[in-house]
Backbone as JSON, one array per atom type, in Angstrom:
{
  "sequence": "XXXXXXXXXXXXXXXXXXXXXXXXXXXXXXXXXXXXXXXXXXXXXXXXXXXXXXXXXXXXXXXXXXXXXXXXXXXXXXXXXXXXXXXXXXXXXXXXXXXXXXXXXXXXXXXXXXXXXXXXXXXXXXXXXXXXXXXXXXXXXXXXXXXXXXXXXXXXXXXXXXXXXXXXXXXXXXXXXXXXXXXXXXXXXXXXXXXXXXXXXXXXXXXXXXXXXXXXXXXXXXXXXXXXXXXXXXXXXXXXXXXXXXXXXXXXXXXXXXXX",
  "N": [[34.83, 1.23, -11.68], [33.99, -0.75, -10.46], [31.15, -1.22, -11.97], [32.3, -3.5, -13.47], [32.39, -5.95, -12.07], [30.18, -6.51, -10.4], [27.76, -7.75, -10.98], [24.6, -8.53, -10.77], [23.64, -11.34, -10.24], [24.11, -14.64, -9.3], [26.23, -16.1, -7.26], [27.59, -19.35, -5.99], [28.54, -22.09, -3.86], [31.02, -21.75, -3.17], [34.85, -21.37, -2.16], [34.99, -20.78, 1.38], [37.83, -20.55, 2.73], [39.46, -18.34, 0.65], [38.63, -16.19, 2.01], [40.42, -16.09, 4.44], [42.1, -14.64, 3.12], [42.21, -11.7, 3.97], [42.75, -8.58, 4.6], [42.78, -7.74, 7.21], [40.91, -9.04, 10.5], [38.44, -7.93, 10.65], [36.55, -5.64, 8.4], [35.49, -2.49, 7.14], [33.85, -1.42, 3.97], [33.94, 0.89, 1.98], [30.74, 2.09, 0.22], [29.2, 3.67, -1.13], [28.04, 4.86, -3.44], [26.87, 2.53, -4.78], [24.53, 1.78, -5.01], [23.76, 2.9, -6.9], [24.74, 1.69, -9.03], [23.45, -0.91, -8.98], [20.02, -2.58, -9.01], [19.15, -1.9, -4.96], [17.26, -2.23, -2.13], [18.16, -0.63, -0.26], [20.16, 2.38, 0.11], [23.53, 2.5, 1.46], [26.39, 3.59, 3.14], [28.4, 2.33, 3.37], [29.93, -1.16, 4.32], [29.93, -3.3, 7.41], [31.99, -6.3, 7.73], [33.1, -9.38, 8.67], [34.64, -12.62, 9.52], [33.08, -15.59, 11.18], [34.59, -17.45, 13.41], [35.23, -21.01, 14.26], [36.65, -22.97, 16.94], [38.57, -24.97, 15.96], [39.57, -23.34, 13.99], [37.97, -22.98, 11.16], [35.85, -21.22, 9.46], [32.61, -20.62, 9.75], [30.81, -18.81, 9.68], [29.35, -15.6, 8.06], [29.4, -12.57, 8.43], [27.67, -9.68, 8.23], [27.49, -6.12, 8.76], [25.3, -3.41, 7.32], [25.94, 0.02, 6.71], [23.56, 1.75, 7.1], [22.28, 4.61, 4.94], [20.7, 7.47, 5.56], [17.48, 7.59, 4.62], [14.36, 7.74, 3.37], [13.18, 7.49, 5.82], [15.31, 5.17, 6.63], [18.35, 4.41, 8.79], [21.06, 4.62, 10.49], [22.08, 0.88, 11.51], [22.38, -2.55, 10.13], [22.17, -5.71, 10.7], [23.47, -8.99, 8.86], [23.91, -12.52, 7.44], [25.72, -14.52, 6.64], [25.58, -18.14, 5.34], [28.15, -20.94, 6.17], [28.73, -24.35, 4.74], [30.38, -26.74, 5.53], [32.74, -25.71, 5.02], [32.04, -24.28, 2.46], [30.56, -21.58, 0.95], [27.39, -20.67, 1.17], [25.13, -19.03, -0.54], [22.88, -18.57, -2.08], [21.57, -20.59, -0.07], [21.3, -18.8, 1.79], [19.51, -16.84, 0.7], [16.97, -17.54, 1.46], [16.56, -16.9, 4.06], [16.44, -13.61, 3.8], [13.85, -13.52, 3.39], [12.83, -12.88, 6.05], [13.72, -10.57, 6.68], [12.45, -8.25, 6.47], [11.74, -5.99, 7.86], [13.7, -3.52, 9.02], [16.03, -3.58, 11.41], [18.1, -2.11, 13.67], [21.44, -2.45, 15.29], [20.83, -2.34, 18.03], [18.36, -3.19, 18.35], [16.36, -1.51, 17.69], [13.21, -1.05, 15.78], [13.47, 0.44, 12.32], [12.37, 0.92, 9.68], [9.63, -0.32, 8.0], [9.71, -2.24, 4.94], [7.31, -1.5, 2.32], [7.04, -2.99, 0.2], [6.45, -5.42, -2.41], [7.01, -8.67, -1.57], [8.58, -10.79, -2.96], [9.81, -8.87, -4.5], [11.31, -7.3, -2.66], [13.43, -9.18, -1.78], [14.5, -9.73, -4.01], [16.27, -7.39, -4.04], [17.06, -7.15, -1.91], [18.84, -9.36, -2.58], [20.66, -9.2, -4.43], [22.2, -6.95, -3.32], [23.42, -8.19, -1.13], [24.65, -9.83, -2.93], [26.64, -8.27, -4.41], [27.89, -7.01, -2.47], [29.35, -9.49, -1.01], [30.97, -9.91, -3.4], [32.85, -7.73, -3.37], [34.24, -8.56, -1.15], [35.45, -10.29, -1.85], [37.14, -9.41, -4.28], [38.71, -8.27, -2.82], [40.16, -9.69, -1.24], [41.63, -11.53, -3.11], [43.12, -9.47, -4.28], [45.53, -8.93, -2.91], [47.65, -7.48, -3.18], [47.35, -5.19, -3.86], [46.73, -3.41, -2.52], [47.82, -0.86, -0.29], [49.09, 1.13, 2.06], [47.54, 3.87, 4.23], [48.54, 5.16, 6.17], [51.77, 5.27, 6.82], [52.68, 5.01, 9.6], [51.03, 4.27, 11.6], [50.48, 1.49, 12.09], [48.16, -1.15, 12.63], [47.72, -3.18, 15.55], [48.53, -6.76, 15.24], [45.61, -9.26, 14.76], [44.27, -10.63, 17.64], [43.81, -13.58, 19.72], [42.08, -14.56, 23.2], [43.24, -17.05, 24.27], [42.21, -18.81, 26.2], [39.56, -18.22, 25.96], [38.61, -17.37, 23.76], [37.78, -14.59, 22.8], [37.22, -12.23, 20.93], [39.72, -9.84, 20.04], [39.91, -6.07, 19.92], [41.61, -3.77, 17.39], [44.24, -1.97, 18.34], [44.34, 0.72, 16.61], [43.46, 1.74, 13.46], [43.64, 0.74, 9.85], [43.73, 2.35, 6.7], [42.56, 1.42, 3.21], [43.19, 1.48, 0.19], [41.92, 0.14, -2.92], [42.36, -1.55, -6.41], [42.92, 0.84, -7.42], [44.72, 1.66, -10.13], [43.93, -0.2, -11.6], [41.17, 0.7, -11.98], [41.71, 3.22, -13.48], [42.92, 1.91, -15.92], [40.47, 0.87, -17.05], [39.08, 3.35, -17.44], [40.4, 4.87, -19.2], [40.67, 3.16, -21.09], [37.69, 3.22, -21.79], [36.99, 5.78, -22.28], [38.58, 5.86, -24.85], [37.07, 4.16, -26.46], [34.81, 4.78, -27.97], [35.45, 6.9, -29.92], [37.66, 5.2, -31.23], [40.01, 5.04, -31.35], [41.21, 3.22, -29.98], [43.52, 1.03, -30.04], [44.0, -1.89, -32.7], [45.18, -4.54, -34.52], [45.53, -7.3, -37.18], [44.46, -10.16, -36.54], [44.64, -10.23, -33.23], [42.95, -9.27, -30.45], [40.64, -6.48, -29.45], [40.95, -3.86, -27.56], [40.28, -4.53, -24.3], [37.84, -5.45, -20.78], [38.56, -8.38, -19.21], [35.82, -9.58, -17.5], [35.75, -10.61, -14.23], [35.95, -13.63, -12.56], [35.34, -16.94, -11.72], [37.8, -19.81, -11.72], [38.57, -23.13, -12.52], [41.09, -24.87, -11.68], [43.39, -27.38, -12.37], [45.22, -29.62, -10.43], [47.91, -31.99, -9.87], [49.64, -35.11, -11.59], [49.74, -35.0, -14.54], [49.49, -37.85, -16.33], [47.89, -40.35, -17.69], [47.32, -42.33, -16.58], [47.41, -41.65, -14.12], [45.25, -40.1, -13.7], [42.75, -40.05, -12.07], [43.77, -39.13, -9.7], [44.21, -36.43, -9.72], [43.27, -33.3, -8.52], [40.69, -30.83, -8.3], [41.15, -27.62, -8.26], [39.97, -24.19, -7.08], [40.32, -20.99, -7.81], [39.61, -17.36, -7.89], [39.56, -15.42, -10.21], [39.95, -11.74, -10.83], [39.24, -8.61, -12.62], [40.56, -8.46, -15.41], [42.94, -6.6, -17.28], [42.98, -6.92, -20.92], [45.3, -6.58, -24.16], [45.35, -3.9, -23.07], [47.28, -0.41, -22.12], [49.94, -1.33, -20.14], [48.82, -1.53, -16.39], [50.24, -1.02, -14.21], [51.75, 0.63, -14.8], [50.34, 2.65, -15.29], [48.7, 6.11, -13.61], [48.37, 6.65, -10.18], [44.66, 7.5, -9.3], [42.95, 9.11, -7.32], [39.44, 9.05, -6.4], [37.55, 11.34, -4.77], [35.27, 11.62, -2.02], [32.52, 12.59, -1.26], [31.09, 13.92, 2.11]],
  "CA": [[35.37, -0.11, -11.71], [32.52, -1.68, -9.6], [30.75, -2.13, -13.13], [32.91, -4.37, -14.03], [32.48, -6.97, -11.52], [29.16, -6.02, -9.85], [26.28, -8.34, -11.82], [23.17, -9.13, -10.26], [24.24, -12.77, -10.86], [24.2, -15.89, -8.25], [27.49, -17.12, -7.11], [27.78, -20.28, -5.07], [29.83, -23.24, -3.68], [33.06, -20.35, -2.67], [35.4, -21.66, -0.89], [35.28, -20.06, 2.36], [39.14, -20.73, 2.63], [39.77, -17.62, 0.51], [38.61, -15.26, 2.51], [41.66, -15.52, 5.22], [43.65, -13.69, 2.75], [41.42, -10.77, 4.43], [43.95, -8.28, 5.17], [42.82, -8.14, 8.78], [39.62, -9.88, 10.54], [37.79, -7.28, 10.31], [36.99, -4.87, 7.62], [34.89, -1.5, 6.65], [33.95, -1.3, 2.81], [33.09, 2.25, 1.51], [30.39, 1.29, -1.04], [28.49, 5.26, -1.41], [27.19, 4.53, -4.94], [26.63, 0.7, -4.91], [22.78, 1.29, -5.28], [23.07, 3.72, -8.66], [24.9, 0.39, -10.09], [22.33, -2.09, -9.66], [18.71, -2.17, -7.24], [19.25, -2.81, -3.91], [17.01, -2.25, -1.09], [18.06, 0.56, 0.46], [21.06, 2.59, -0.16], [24.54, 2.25, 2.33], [27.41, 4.42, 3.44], [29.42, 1.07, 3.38], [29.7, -2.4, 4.97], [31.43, -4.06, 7.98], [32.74, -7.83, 7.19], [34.08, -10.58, 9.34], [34.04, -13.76, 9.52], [32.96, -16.24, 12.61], [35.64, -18.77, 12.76], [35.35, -21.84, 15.67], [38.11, -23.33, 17.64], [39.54, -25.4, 14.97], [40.1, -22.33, 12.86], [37.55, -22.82, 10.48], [35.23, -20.36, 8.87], [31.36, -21.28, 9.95], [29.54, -18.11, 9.23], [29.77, -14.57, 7.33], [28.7, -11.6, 9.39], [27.58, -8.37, 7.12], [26.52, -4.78, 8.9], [24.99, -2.53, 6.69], [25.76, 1.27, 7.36], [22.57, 2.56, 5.96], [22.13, 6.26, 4.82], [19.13, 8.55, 6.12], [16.67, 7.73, 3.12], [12.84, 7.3, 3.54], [13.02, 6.81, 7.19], [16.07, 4.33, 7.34], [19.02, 5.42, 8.94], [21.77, 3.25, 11.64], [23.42, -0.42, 11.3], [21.34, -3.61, 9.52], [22.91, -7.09, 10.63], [22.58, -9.73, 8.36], [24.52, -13.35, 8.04], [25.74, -15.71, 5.1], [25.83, -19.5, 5.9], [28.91, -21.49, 5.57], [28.36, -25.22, 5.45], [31.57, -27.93, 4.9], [33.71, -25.08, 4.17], [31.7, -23.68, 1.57], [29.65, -20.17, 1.19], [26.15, -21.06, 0.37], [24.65, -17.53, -0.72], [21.66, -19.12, -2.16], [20.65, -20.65, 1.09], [21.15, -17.62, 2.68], [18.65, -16.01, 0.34], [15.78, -17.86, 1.75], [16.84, -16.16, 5.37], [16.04, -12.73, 3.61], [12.15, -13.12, 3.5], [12.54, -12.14, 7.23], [14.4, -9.0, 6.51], [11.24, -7.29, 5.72], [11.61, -4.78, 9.24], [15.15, -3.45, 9.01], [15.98, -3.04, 12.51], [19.59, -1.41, 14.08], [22.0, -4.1, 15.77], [20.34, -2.32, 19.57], [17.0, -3.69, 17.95], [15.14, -0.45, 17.31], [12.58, -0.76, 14.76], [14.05, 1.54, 11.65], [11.11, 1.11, 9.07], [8.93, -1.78, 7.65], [9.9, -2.08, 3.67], [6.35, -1.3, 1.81], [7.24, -3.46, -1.1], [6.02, -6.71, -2.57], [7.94, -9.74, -1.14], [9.55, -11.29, -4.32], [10.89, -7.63, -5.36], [12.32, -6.95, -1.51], [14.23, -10.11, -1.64], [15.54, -10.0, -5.01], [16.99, -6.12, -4.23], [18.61, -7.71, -0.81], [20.2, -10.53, -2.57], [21.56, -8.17, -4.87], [22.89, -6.4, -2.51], [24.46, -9.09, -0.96], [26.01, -10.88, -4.03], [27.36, -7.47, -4.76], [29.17, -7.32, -1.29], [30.57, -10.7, -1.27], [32.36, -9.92, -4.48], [33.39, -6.7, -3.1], [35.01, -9.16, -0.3], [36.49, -11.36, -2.76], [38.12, -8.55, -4.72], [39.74, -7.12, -1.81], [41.13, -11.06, -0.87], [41.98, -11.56, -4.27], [44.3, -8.13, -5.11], [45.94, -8.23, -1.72], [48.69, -7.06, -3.19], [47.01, -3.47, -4.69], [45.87, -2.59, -0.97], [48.5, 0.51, 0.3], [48.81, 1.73, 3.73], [47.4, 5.07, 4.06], [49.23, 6.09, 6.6], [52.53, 3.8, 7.02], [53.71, 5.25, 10.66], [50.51, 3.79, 12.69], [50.36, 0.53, 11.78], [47.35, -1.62, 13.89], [48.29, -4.91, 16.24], [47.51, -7.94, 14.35], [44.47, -9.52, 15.48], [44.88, -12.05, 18.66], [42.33, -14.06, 21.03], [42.32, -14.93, 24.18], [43.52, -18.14, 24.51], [40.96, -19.83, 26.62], [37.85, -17.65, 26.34], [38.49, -17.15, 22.0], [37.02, -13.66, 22.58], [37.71, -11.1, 20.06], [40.51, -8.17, 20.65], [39.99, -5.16, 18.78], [43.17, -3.69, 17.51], [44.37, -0.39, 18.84], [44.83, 1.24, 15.04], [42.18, 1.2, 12.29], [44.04, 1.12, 8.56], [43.22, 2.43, 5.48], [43.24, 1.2, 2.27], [42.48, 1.94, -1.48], [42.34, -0.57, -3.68], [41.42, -0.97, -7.59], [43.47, 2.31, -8.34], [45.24, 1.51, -11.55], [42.66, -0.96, -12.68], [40.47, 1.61, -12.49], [42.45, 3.82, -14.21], [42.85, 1.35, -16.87], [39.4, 0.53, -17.28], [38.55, 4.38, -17.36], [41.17, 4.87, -20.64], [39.43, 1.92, -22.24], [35.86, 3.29, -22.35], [37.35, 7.24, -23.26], [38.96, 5.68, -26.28], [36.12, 3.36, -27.16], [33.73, 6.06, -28.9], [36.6, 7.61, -30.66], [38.23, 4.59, -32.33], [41.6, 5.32, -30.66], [41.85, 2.0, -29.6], [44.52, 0.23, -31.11], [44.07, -2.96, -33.12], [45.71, -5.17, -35.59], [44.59, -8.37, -37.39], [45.01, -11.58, -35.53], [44.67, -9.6, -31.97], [41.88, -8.64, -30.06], [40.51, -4.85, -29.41], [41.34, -3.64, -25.36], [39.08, -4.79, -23.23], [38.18, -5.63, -19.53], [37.91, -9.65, -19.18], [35.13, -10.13, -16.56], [36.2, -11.61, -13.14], [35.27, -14.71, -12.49], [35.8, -18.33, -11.03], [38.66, -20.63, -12.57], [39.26, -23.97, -11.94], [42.71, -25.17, -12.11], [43.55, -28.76, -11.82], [46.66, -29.98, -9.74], [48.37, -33.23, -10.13], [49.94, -35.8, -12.6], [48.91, -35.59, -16.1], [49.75, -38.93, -16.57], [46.59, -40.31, -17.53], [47.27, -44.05, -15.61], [47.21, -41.13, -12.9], [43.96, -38.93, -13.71], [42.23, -39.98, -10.75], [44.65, -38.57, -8.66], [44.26, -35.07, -9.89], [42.03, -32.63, -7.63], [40.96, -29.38, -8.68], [41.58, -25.79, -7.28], [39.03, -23.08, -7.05], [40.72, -20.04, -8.04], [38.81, -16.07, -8.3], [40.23, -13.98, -11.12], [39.77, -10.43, -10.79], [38.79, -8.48, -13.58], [41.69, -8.54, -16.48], [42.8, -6.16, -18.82], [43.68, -7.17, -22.51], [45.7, -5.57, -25.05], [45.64, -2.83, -22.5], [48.53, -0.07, -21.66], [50.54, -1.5, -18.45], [48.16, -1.2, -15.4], [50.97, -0.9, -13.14], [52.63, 2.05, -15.35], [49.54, 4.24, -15.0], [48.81, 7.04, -12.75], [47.0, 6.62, -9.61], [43.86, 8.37, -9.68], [42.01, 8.89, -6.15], [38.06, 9.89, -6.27], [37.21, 11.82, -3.56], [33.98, 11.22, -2.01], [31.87, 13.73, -0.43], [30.56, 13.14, 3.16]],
  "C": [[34.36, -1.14, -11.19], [31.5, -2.47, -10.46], [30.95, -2.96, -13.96], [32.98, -5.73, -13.3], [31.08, -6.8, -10.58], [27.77, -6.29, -10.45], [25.76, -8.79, -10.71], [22.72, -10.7, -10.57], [24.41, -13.47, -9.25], [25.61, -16.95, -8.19], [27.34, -17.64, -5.44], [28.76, -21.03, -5.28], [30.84, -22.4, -3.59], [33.05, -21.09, -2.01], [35.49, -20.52, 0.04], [36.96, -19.87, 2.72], [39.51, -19.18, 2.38], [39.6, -16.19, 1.01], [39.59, -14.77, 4.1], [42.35, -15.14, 4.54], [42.87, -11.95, 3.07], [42.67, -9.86, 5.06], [43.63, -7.83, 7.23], [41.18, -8.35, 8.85], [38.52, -9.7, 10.5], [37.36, -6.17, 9.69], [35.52, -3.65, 7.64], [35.39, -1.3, 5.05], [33.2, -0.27, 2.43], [32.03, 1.83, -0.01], [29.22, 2.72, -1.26], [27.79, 5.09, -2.62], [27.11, 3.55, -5.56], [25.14, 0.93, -5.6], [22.5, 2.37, -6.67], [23.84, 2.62, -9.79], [23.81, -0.24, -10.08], [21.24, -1.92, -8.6], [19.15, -2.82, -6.16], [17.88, -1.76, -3.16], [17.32, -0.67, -0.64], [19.82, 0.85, 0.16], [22.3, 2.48, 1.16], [25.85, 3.05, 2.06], [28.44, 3.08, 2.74], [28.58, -0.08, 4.34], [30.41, -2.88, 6.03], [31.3, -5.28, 7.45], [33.16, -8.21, 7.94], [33.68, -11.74, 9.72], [33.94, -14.43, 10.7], [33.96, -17.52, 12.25], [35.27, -19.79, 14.16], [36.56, -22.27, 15.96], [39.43, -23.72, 17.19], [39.96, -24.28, 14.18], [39.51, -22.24, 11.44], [36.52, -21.78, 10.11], [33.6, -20.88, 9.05], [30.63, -20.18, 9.52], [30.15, -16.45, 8.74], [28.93, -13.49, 8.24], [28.57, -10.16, 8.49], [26.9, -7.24, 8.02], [26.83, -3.72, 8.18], [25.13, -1.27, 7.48], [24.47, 1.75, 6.8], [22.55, 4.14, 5.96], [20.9, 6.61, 5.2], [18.23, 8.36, 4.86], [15.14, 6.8, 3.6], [12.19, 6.38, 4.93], [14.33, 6.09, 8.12], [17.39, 4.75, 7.61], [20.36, 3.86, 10.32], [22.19, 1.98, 10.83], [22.18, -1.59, 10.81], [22.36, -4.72, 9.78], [22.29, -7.98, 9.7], [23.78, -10.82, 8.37], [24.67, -14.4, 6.6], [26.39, -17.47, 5.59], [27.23, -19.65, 5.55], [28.87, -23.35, 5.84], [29.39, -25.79, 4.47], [32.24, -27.0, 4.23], [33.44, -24.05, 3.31], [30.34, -22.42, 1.75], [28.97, -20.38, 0.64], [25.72, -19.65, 0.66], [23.33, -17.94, -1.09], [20.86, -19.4, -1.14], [20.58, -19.53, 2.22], [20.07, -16.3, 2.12], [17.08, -16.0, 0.77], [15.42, -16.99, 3.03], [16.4, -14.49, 4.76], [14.89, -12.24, 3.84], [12.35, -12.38, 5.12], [13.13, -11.02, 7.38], [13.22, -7.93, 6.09], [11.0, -5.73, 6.34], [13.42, -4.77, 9.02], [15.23, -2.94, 10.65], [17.73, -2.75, 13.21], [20.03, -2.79, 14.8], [20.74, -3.56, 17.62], [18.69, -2.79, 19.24], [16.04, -2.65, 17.82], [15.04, -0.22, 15.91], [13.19, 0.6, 13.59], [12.91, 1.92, 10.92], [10.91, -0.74, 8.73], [8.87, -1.32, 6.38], [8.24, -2.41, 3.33], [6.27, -1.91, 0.45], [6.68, -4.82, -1.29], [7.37, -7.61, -2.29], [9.21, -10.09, -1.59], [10.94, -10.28, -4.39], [11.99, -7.2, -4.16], [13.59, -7.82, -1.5], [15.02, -9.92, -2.58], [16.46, -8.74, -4.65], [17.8, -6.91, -3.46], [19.51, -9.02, -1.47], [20.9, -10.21, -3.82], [22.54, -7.8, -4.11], [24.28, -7.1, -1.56], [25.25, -9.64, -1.52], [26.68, -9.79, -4.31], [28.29, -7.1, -3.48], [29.46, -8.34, -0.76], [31.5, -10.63, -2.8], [33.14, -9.11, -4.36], [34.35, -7.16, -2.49], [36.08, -9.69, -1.15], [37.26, -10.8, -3.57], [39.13, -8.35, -4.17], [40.36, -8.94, -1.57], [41.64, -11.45, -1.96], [43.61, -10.09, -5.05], [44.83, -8.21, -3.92], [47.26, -7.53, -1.63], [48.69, -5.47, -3.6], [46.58, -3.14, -3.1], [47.51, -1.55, -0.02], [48.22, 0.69, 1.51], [48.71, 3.19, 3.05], [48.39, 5.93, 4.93], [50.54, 5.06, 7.54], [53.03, 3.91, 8.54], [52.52, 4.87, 11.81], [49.61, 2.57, 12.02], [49.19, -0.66, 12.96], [48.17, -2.9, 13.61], [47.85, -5.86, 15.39], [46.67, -8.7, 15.75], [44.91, -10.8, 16.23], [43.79, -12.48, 19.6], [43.31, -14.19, 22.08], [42.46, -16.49, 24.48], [42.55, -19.22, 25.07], [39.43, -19.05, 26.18], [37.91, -17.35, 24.66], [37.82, -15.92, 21.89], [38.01, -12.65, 21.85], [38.91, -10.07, 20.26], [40.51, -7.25, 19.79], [41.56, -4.69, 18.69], [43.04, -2.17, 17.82], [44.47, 0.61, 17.41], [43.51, 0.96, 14.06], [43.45, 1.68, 10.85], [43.05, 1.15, 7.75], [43.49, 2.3, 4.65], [42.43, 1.91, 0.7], [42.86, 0.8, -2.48], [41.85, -0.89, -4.95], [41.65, 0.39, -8.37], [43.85, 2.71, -9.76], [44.54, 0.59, -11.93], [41.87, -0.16, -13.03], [40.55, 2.6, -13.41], [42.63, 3.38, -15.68], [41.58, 0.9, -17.54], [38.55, 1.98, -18.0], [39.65, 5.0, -19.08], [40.72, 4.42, -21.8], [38.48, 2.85, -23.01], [36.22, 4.68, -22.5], [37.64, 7.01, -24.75], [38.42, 4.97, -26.94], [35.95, 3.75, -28.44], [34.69, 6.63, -29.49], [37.39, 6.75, -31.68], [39.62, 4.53, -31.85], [42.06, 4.07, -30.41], [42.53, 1.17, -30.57], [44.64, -1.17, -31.4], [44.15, -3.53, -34.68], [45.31, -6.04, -35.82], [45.36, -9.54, -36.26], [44.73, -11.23, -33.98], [43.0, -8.94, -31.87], [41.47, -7.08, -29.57], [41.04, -5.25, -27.78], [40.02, -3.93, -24.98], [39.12, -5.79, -22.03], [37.64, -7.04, -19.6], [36.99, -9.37, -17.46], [36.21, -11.05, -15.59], [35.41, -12.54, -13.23], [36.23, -16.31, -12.03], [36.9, -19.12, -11.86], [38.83, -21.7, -11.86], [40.66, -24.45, -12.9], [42.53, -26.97, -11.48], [44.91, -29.3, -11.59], [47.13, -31.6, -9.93], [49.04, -33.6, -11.36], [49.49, -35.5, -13.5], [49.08, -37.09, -16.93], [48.52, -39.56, -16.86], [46.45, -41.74, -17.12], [46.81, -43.17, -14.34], [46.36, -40.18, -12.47], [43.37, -39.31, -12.55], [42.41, -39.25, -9.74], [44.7, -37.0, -8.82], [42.99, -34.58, -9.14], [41.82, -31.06, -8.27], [40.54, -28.3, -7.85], [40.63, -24.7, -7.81], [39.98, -22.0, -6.99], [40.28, -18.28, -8.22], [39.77, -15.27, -8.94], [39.36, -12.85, -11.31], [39.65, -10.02, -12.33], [40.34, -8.07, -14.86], [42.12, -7.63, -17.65], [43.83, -6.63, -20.26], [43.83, -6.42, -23.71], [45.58, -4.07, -24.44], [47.13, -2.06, -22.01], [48.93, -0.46, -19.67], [49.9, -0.86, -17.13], [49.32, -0.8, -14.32], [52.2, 0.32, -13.78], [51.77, 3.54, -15.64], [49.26, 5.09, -13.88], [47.89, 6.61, -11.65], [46.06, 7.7, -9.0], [42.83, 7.84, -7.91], [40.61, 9.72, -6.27], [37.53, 10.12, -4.96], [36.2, 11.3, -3.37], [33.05, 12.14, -0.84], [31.16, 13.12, 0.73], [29.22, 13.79, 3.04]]
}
């Protein structure tokens, strides 16, 4: 499913907004075969996620640690950091901040390795890497309704500060989720019955296939057009879509193990 929303493509201007539909403040994203989709840098167990919010309750900065896997030296945790300025998630200007990523070093600051690569090519893998886990984010805030408790009888505290000192509280509970089950599922039907012809289509109608996620604006207000001014428009992220497909929510769900 990951190849379906997982281009090596430059998205900017996000509202930061959408990422409080985060199902809690801080997350772990299993991402094991991220780097046989597209180049990155160095391969990763997964990701943590959370965002820095200030007093008012706004969203100022994106916090990303890399788990990295044991591969050609590198091994432990990689911090790295995505601006947010007036609300909005500048990924671009956070690509310039990469050139200094050249020494991957653990959050306790011990040296891991020094990447042996030409400049250009280091940067472009890491901001791969990155645009491919901010969409990972935006999936998971986007479907929050496909995300399952794994295990419904130890449910963690919701997340709470400290009133004067705004310091963090971890929660006593870690959940797990799975999400992307029956899309996947549906996506994985698709491309069996491609090559075969199986797929079923009539004139006037389009074959099955997965619409690309992607940005929508919507525009709110009057249509009155004495009152077009007055209309504002809404940043929206649609997830990836299937058309002329059998009922995603009437297929089986299909869990892929994943070897440790």
């Amino acid at each position: 499913m990951m190849k379906g929303f997982l281009k090596p493509e430059s998205r900017d201007n996000i509202p930061a907004q959408i990422l409080k539909e985060l199902p809690s403040w801080s997350i772990y994203v299993s991402a094991e075969n991220l780097h046989t989709i597209l180049p990155t840098s160095y391969p990763i167990h997964g990701f943590f996620f959370y965002p820095f919010l200030d007093n008012n309750g706004n969203i100022i900065r994106l916090f990303i640690i890399d788990d990295l896997k044991q591969s050609q030296g590198t091994t432990g945790l990689k911090e790295k950091n995505v601006d947010v300025v007036n609300n909005i998630i500048r990924i671009k200007d956070s690509r310039e901040g990469l050139l200094d990523s050249r020494k991957m070093e653990c959050i306790d600051g011990e040296v891991v390795v020094t990447v042996n690569e030409k400049l250009k090519d280091f940067r472009d893998r890491e901001f791969n890497l990155l645009n491919a886990q901010i969409s990972m984010v935006l999936y998971i805030c986007s479907q929050i309704n496909d995300i399952k408790e794994k295990n419904q009888f130890k449910r963690s505290e919701k997340h709470k500060k400290h009133v004067h000192t705004h310091h963090e509280l971890p929660a006593q509970n870690i959940r797990e989720w799975d999400v992307g089950i029956r899309m996947g599922q549906a996506i994985r039907q698709y491309r069996q019955a491609e090559p075969t012809g199986k797929e079923r289509t009539t004139i006037g109608s389009k074959r099955p296939h997965i619409r690309r996620g992607h940005w929508h604006t919507y525009w709110t207000g009057s249509k009155k057009p004495e009152l077009a001014h007055e209309r504002k428009p809404r940043l929206i992220w649609l997830p990836p879509v299937p058309v002329n497909l059998e009922d995603v929510n009437k297929l089986p769900v299909v869990i892929t193990p994943i070897d440790k």
